[in-house]
C-alpha positions in Angstrom: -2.6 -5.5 -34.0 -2.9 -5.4 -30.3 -1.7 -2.4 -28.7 -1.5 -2.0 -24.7 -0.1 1.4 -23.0 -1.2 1.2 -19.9 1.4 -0.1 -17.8 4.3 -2.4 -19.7 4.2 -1.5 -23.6 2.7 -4.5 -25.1 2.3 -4.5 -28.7 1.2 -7.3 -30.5 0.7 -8.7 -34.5 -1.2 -12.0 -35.0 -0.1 -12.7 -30.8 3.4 -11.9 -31.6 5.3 -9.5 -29.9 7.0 -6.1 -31.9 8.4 -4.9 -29.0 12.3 -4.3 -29.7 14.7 -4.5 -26.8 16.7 -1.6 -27.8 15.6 1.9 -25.8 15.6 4.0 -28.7 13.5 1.7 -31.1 11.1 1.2 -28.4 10.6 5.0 -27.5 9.4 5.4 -31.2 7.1 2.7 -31.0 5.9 3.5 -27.9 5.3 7.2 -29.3 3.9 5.7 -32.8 1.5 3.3 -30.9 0.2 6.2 -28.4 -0.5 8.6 -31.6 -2.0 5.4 -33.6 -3.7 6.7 -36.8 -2.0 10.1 -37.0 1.6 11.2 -38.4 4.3 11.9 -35.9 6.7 14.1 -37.5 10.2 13.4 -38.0 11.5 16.2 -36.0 8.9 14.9 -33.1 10.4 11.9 -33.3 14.1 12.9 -33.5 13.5 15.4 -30.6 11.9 12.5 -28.3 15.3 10.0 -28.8 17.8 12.6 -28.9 16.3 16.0 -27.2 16.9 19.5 -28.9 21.0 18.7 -30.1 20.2 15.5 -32.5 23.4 14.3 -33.6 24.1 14.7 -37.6 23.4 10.8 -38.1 20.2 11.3 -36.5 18.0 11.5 -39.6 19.7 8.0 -41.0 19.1 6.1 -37.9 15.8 6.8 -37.8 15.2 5.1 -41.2 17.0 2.5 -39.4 15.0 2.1 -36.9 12.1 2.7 -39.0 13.1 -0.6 -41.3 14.0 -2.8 -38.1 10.1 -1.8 -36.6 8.8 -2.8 -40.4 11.0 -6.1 -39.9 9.3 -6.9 -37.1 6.0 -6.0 -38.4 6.6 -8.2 -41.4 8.0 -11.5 -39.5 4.6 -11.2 -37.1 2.5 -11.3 -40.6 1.4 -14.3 -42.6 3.5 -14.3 -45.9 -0.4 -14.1 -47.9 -1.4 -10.9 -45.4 -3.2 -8.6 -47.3 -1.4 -5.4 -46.4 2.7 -5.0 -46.2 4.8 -4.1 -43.0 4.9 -0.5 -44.9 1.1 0.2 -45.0 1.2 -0.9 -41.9 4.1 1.9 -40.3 3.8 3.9 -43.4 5.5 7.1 -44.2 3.6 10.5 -44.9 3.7 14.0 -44.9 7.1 14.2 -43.5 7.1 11.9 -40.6 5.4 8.1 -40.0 2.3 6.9 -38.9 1.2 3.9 -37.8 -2.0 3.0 -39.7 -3.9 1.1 -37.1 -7.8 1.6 -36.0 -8.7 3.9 -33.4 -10.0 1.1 -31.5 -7.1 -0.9 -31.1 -5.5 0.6 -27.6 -6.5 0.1 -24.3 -5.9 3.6 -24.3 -8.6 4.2 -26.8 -10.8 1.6 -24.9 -9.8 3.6 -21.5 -10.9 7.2 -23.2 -14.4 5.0 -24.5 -15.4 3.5 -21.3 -14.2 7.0 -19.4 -16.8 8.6 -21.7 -19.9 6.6 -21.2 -19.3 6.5 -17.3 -18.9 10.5 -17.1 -22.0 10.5 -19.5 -23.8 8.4 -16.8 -23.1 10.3 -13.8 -24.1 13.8 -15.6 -27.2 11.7 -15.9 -27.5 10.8 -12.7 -26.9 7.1 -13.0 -23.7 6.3 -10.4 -24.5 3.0 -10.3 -23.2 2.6 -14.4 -21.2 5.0 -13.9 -19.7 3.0 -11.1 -19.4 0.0 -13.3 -18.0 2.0 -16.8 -15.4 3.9 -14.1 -14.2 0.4 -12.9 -13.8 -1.4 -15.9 -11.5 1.6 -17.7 -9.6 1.6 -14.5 -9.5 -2.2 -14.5 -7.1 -1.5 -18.0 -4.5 -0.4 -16.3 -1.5 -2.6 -15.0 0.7 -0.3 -13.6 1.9 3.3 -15.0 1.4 4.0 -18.8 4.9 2.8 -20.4 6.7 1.8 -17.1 9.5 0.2 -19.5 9.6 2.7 -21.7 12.8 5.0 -22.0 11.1 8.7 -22.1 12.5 12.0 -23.6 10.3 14.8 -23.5 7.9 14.2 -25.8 6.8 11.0 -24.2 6.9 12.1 -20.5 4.1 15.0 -22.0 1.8 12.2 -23.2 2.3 10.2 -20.2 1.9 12.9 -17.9 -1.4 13.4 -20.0 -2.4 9.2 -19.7 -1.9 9.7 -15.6 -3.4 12.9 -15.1 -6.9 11.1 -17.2 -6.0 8.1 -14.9 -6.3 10.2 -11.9 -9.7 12.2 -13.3 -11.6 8.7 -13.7 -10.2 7.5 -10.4 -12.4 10.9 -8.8 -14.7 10.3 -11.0 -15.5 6.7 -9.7 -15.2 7.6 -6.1 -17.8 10.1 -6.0 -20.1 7.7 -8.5 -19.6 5.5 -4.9 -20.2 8.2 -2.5 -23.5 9.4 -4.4 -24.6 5.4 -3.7 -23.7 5.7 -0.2 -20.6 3.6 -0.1 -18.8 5.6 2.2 -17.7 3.4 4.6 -16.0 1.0 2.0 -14.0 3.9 0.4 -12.2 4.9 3.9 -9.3 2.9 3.6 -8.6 3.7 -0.3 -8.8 7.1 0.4 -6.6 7.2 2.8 -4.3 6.0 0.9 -4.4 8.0 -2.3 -4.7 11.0 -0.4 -1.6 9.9 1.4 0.2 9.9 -2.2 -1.7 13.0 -2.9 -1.5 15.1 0.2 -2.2 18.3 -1.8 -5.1 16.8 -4.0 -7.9 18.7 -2.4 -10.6 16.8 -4.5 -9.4 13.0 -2.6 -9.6 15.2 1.0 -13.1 16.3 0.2 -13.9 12.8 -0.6 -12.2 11.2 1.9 -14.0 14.1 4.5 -17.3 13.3 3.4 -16.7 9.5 3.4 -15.5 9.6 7.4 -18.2 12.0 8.1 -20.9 9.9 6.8 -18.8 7.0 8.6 -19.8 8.2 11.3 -15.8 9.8 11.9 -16.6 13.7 12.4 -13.7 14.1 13.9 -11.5 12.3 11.2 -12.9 14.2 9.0 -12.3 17.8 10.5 -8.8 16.7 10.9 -8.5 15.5 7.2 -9.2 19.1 6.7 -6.7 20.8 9.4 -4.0 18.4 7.8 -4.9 19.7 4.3 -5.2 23.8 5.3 -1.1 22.8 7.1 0.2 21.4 3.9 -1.2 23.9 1.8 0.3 26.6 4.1 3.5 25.3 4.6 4.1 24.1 0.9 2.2 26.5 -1.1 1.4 29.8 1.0 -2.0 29.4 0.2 -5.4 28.4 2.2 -7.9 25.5 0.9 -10.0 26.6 -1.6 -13.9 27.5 -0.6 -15.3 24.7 -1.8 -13.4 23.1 0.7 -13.6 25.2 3.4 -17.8 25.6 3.1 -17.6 21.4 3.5 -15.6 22.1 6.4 -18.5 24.5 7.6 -21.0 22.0 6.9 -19.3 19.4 8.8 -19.0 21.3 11.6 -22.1 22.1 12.0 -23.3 18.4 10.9 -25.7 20.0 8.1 -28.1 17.6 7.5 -27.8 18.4 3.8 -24.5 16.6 4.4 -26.7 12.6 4.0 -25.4 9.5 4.3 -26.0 9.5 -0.1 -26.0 11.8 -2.8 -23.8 14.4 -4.7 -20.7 14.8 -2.3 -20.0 18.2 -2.9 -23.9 19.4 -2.6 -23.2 20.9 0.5 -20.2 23.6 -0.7 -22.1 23.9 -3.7 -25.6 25.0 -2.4 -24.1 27.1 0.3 -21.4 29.2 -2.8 -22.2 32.9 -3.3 
């Protein structure tokens, strides 16, 4: 089985696709393939299609959507496969589970190659950090389950799948600041912090990549534009890490190099 979360729901047996049309059959796949290997409970399940007031019939057509997923699961198999549609989405301990390998996601793959790239940096390795970083991100083809009906249950784990999605993202772009690509990352950047114009962690970035560009003053005003939103939207001022980077570029610290640890500056200068 080939499973794939991150962006359209694509989930595959022997190349065929087990994807039903219908949104309520494909929210419980979608929630069965993004818990893969563990038991959802039936509740869990009854709450993400029909919310807190399931209707009376609820519990009968979820067997019934249960036995059209296994239906699908069987047609995609070869009539001498060695393990039934029902091992396959098996039932247990109150609710179903489908009884794949960990490995089987690009989800899973995402969290693997998240792992050994946050492994390098701590190491001080950007540069396979860099290239872990890129190839998780690489998995993604748009938002996790994009054609995926969501109650609440869902929308928690995909809230979850963007919030890892925007962690690596950092993650990468200060793996390519510590190798002293500033100038490439301007124009990203700009743009994410543009979608994200309270993230302070893409303003320090995208400060310290105009700075090093040569851009102080793009840089100071990345900051003023920052300290107004947070003002005007949140009552509150940037947070001292940011505002010592602001001090440092200011006073163009040369701790502040062209390569290196982007936040060493706010960091060196705390307490």
């Amino acid at each position: 089985m080939d499973i794939q979360l991150l962006g359209p729901i694509s989930i595959r047996v022997n190349g065929e696709s087990i994807v039903p049309s219908a949104g309520k059959p494909r929210q419980i796949l979608a929630l069965l393939a993004i818990r893969a290997g563990h038991v959802v409970p039936v509740p869990t399940l009854m709450e993400e299609v029909w919310g807190e007031r399931p209707p009376r019939s609820a519990a009968t057509t979820l067997q019934t959507y249960i036995l059209q997923l296994r239906r699908r699961i069987a047609s995609a198999q070869p009539d001498d496969g060695e393990r039934s549609a029902k091992s396959v989405l098996s039932t247990s301990f109150g609710g179903y589970r489908l009884d794949v390998p960990a490995d089987t996601s690009d989800w899973s793959e995402f969290g693997r190659l998240a792992a050994r790239g946050t492994t390098a940096l701590d190491a001080g390795d950007p540069l396979a950090a860099t290239a872990a970083f890129g190839r998780a991100l690489a998995l993604w083809r748009g938002p996790a389950l994009v054609d995926v009906p969501k109650g609440h249950v869902l929308a928690a784990e995909v809230l979850g799948h963007e919030e890892a999605h925007m962690r690596v993202m950092e993650q990468r772009i200060e793996a390519e600041l510590r190798l002293g690509r500033h100038a490439a990352l301007v124009a990203e950047l700009r743009v994410l912090y543009a979608k994200n114009p309270l993230h302070e962690t893409l303003a320090g970035y995208l400060m310290v990549a105009c700075y090093r560009s040569g851009s102080t003053w793009r840089a100071l005003e990345v900051f003023q534009q920052l300290r107004k939103t947070l003002i005007e939207e949140l009552g509150v001022e940037p947070s001292p890490r940011l505002q010592r980077l602001h001090q440092a570029v200011l006073a163009c610290d040369p701790e502040l190099d062209l390569a290196g640890d982007p936040w060493r500056v706010p960091m060196s200068q705390a307490g």
